[in-house]
N, C-alpha and C positions, 0 to 999 in steps of 0.2 A: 811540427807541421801537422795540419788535424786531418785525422784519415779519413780517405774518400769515402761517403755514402755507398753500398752495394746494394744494388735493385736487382730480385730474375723477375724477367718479363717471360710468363706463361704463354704458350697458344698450341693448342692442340693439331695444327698443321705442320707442313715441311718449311722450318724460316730459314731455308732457302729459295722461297718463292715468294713470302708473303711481305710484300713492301711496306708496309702499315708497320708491321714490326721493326723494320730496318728504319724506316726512317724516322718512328719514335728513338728507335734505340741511342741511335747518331743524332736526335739532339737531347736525352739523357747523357750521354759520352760530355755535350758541350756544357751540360749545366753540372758538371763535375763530378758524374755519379761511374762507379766502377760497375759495365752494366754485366749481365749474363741473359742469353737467350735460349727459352728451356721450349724444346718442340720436341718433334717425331719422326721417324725415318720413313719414307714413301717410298714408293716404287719408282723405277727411275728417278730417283735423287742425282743431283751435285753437288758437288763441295765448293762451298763460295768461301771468300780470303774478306771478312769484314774486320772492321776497328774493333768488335766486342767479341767476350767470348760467347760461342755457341755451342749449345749441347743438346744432343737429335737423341731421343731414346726408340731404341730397335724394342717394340710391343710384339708381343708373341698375336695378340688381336688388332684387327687394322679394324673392324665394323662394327657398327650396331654398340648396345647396350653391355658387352663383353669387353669392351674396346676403351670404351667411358669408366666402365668400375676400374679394370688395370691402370688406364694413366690417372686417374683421378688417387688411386691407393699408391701407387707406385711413386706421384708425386708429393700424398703428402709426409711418407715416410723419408721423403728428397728433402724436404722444407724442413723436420724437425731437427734432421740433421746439418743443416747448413744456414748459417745465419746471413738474416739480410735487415736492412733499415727498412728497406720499403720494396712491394710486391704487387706487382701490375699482373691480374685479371684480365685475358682478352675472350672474351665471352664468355655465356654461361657454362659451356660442358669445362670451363678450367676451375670455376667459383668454388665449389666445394671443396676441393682440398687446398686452396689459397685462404680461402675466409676462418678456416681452420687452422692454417698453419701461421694463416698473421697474427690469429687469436692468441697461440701459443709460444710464439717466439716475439711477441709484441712488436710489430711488425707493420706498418704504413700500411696499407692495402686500397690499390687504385684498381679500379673496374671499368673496363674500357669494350662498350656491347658492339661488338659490328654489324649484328642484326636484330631482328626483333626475334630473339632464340624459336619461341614455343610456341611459332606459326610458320616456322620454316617446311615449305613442302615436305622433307621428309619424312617430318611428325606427323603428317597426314593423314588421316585414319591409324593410326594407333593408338590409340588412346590410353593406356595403361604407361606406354612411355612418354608420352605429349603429360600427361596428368603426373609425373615423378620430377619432370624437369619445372613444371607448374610448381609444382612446392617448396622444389630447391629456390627458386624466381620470386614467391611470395616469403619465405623462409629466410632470407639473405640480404634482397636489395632494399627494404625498409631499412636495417641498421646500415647502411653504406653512407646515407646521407646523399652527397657529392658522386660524378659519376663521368663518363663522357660516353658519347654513340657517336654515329654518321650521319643522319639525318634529323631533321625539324620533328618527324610524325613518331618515329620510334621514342625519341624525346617528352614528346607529348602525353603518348599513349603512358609509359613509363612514371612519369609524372602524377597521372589520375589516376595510377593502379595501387601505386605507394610511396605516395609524397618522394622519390626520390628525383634529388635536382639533377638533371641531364644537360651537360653543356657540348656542343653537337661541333663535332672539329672533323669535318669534311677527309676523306682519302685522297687527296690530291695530288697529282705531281709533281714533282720539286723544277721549277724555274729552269736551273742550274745542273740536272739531271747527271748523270754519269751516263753517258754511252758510248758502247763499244764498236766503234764502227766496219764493218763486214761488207762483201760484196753478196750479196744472197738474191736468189731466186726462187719464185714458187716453181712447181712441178708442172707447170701448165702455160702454155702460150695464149690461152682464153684470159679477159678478164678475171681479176676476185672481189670476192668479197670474202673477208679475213672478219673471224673469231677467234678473240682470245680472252682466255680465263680456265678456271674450272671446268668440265665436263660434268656436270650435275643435272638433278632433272628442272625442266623450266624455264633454259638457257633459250629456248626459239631456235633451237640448232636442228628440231627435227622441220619443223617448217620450214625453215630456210633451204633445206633440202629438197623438200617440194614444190619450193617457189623456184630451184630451177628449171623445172620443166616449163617455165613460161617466159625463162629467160634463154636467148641463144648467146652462145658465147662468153657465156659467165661461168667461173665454178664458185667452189667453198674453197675455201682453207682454213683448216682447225689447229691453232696453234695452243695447249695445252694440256691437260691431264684430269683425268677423274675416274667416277666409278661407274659409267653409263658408256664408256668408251665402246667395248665391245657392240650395246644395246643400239649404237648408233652405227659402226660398222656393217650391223645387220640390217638396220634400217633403211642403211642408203642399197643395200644391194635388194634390197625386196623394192625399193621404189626404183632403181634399175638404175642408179646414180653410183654408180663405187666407181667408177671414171671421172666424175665432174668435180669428187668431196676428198680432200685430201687432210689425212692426221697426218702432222708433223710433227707432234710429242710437245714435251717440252722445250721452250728456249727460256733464255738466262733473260732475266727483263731487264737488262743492259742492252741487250740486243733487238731489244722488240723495234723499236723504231726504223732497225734496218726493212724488217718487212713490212710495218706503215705506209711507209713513203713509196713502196711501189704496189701496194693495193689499191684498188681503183673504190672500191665505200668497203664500209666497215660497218658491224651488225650491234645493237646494243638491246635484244629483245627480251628479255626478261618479262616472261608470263606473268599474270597477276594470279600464282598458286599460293595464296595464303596472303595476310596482313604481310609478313616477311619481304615478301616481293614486291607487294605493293607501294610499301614504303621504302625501298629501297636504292641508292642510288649508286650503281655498279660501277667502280673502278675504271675499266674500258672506256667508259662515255669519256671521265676528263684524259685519259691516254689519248683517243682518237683527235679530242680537242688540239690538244700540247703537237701532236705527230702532225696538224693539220690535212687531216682524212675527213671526207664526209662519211656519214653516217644514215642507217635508219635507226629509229629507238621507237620503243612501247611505250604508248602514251600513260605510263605512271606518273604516280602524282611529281615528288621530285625530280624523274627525268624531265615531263614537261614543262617543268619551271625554268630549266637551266635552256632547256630547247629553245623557248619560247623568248625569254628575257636576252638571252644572245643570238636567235639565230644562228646555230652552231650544227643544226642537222636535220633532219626531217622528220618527222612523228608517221607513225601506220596511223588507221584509223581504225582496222581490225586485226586480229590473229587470224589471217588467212593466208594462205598461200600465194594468191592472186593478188592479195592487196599489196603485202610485202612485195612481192615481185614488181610491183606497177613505181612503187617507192625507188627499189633501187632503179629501175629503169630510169626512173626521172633524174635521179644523180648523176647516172650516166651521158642523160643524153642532152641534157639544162645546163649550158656551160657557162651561162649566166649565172645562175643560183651555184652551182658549183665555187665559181670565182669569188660570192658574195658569202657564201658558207666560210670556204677559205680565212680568206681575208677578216671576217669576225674569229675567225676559231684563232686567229695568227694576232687580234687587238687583243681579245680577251683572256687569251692563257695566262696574261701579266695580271691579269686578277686571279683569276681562279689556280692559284699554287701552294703550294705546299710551306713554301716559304713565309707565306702571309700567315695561313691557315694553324700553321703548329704555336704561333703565341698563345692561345688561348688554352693553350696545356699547363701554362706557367702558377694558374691558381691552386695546379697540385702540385708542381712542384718548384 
């Protein structure tokens, strides 16, 4: 009997949260590879029960430039020691010690970008570290050849920087989803409008806070986790909202859809802080879709494609607080457009999944 292929699928996150991982992983499992999934341990973690094995390394540095040299050293003394067929790259802060250690243990090595790394807001004025990850980016993805990202433009840009082919396989939701069904309730007998994802900067999460004051009867609900949490707790209490904005930490994304279905829109604002964002097309958007929630979204390039071509939600027209606010008010009180939002998010889901979208992984493996 000839032994299973073993792949570790890298990512610098908690893959207890990160569904891109999970749902690569489980169809590596299907194309008969023995997989492992190598991440990091976060603050408020859980422990999830998946088909593969998983391994969370507890890093004495969680931030910055201290945090990258550790896991980056840390993993690839992990790789030389442990052998694998093939080594899936998800982003650039994993590339350096996978391009390394595939070199060494001769080794497949699949590179799978979720963003356009070295325009991501954080990199933002710093230059010194924006310019290290630049080199590791020109240094690296010229040999890769073959590749995959999230969108058409990160694809694009990628392509003219250094001949490398990008085949762009959308984060989508799986048709056929696993969820856990719950009775839950927000904190508030007011309408919501529910954000969920990361807590990072750029999310539209401080705006939306100040687009309540032009909405009566509406709160937030923050379903997630990040490193801005605190910066927003303050914020909502200086704009005098820490009654209207409610953090609810993390939930398991089995469970998200229980608080979907009873939010009244759903937020997908992603600022244009960098090329990153610009080209970016956020997770959330096709959750809201799949949950059948209306939405407002940032008229970025790839959200307003998908806005635009299904009718699936409504576009701002600026970063304002006023504007936003005018957007949800219309979801709220358009019960026409509501039904007709609906009703497309509820034809199209059956396109836009995960199901469809994961074949075109098959040229790598």
């Amino acid at each position: 009997m000839e032994k299973k292929k073993k792949i570790l699928v890298v990512v610098t996150n908690d893959v207890s949260t990160d569904q891109r991982i999970h749902k690569v992983s489980n169809y590596l499992l299907e194309k008969g590879f023995e997989v492992e999934a190598y991440g990091r341990v976060l603050p408020d973690t859980f422990e999830v029960d998946r088909a593969y094995e998983i391994n969370r390394i507890q890093h004495w540095f969680n931030l910055n430039a201290l945090f990258y040299a550790e896991f980056n050293i840390r993993l690839f003394f992990y790789l030389i020691h442990n052998k694998y067929s093939h080594i899936l790259s998800n982003d650039l802060d994993t590339l350096p010690a996978c391009y390394l250690g595939s070199k060494i243990q001769n080794s497949k090595l699949v590179y799978d970008s979720h963003e356009y790394f070295t325009e991501t807001p954080e990199l933002q004025g710093r230059n010194f570290v924006r310019n290290f990850w630049l080199f590791i980016e020109k240094a690296i993805l010229p040999k890769i050849g073959k590749a995959i990202t999230v969108s058409q433009p990160i694809a694009d840009v990628y392509s003219k920087k250094y001949g490398v082919e990008m085949i762009v396989v959308r984060n989508l939701p799986e048709i056929n989803r696993e969820i856990i069904l719950e009775d839950v309730s927000f904190p508030t007998k007011n309408k919501v409008v529910l954000y969920q994802g990361v807590l990072n900067p750029g999310r539209g999460i401080k705006i939306m806070i100040q687009a309540l004051k032009y909405l009566d009867g509406v709160d937030l609900a923050i379903i997630g986790y990040g490193k801005v949490k605190e910066d927003l707790v303050d914020f909502a209490m200086n704009q005098k909202m820490e009654n209207r904005v409610h953090f609810m930490g993390r939930v398991a994304y089995e469970k998200l859809p229980n608080y979907s279905k009873i939010a009244s829109v759903g937020m997908v604002l992603e600022e244009p802080m960098g090329k990153s964002f610009e080209f970016s097309l956020p997770n959330k958007l096709f959750d809201f879709i799949h949950a059948g929630l209306p939405f407002v979204a940032s008229p970025l390039i790839e959200v307003s494609k998908i806005v635009n071509k299904y009718n699936v939600g409504v576009l701002i027209d600026n970063f304002t607080p006023k504007n936003v606010a005018s957007k949800v008010k219309l979801l709220l009180e358009d019960k026409l457009l509501r039904e007709e939002i609906i009703s497309n998010q509820n034809k199209f889901k059956k396109e836009l999944c995960w199901e469809k979208e994961v074949k075109k992984l098959d040229v790598f493996y």
